[in-house]
C-alpha atoms as a printed R data frame, in Angstrom:
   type eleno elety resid chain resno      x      y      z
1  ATOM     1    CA   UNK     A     1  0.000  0.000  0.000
2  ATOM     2    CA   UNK     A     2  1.298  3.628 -0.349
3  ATOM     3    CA   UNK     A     3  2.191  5.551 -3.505
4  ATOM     4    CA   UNK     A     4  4.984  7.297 -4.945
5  ATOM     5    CA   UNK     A     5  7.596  7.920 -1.891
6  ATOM     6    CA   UNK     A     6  9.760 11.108 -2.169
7  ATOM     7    CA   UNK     A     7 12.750 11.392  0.406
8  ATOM     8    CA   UNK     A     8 13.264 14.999  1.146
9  ATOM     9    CA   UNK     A     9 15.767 14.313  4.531
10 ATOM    10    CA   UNK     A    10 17.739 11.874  6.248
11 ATOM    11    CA   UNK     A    11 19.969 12.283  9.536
12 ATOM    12    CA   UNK     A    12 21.484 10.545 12.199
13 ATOM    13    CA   UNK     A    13 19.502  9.037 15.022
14 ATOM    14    CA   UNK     A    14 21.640 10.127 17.764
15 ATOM    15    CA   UNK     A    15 22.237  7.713 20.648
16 ATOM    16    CA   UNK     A    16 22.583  4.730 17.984
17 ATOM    17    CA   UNK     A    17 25.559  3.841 16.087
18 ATOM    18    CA   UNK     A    18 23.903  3.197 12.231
19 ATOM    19    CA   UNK     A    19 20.486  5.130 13.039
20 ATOM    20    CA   UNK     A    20 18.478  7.022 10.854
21 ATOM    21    CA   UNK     A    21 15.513  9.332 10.861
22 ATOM    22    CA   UNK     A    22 14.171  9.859  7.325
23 ATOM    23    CA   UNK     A    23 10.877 12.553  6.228
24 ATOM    24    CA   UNK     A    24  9.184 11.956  3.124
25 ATOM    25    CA   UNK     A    25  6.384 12.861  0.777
26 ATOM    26    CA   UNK     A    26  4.110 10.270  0.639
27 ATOM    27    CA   UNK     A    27  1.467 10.300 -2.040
28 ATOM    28    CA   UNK     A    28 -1.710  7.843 -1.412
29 ATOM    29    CA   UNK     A    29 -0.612  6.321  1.315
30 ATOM    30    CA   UNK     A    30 -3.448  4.099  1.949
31 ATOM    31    CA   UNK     A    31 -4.888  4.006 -1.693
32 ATOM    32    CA   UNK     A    32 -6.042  5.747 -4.518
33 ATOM    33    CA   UNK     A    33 -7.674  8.958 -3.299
34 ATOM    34    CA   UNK     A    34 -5.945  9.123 -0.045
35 ATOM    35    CA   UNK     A    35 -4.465 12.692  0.822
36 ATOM    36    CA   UNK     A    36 -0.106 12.754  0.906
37 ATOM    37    CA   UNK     A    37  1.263 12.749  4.023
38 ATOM    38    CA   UNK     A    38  4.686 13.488  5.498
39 ATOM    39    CA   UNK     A    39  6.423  9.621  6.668
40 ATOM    40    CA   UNK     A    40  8.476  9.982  9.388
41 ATOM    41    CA   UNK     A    41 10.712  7.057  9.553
42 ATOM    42    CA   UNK     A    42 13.262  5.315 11.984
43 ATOM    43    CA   UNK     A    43 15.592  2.896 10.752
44 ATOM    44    CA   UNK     A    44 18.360  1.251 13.133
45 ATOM    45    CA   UNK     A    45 20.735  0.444 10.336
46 ATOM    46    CA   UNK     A    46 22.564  2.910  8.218
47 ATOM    47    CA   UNK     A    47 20.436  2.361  4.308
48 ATOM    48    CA   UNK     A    48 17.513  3.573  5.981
49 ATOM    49    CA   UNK     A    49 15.373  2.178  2.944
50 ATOM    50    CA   UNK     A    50 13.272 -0.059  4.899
51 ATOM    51    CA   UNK     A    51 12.621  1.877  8.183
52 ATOM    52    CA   UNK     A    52 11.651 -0.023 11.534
53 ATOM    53    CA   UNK     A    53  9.555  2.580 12.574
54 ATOM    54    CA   UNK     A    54  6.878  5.171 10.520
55 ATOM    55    CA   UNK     A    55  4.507  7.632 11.450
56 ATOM    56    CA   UNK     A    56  2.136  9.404  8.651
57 ATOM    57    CA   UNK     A    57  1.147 12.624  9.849
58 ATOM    58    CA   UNK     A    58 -1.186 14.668  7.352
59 ATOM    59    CA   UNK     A    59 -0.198 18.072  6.084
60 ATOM    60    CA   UNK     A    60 -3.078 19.732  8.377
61 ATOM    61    CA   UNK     A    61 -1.466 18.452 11.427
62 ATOM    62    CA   UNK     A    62  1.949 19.480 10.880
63 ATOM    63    CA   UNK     A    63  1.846 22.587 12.667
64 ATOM    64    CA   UNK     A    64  0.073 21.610 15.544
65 ATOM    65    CA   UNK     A    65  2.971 18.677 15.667
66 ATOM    66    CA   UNK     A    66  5.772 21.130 14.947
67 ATOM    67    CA   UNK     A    67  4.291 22.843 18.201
68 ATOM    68    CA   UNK     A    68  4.308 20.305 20.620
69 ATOM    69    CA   UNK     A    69  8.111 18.638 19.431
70 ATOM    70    CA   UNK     A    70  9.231 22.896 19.830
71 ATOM    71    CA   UNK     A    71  7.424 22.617 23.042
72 ATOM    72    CA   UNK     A    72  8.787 19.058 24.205
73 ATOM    73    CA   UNK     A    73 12.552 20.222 23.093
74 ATOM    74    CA   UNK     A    74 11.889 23.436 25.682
75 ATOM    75    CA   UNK     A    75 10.859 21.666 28.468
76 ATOM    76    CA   UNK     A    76 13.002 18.627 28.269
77 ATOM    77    CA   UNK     A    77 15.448 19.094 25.613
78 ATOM    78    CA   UNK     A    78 18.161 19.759 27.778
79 ATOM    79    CA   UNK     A    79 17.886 16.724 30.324
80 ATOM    80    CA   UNK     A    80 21.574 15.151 29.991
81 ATOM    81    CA   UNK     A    81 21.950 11.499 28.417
82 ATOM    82    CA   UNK     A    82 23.127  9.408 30.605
């Protein structure tokens, strides 16, 4: 399922040796008709083509979701790793 896949971004996952976080264009993701969304997807080895994690978020929800990660990265963005 899903239609034509268009990788605009890939970047280490940091605390992982080979991770990846990819964002794509995803037309039709869940059949003819459906609206694009933008994939988010995880991959714990370096090709990143097959990703072990996805999220589809629409296009009407990014802001909303570009919110709360801005508002998550205040609060706890600077907790140290440990």
């Amino acid at each position: 399922m899903g239609g034509k896949n268009t990788i605009l971004k890939k970047f280490p996952l940091a605390g992982t040796k080979n991770g990846i976080i990819s964002i794509s264009h995803l037309e039709e993701p869940y059949g003819n008709g459906s609206f694009p969304v933008v994939s988010i997807g995880i991959s714990l080895k370096k090709s990143g083509e097959e990703p072990d994690w996805k999220a589809h978020i629409p296009y009407e929800n990014l802001d909303e979701l570009i919110s709360a990660l801005n508002e998550a990265k205040t609060q706890f963005g600077n907790t140290p790793q440990v």
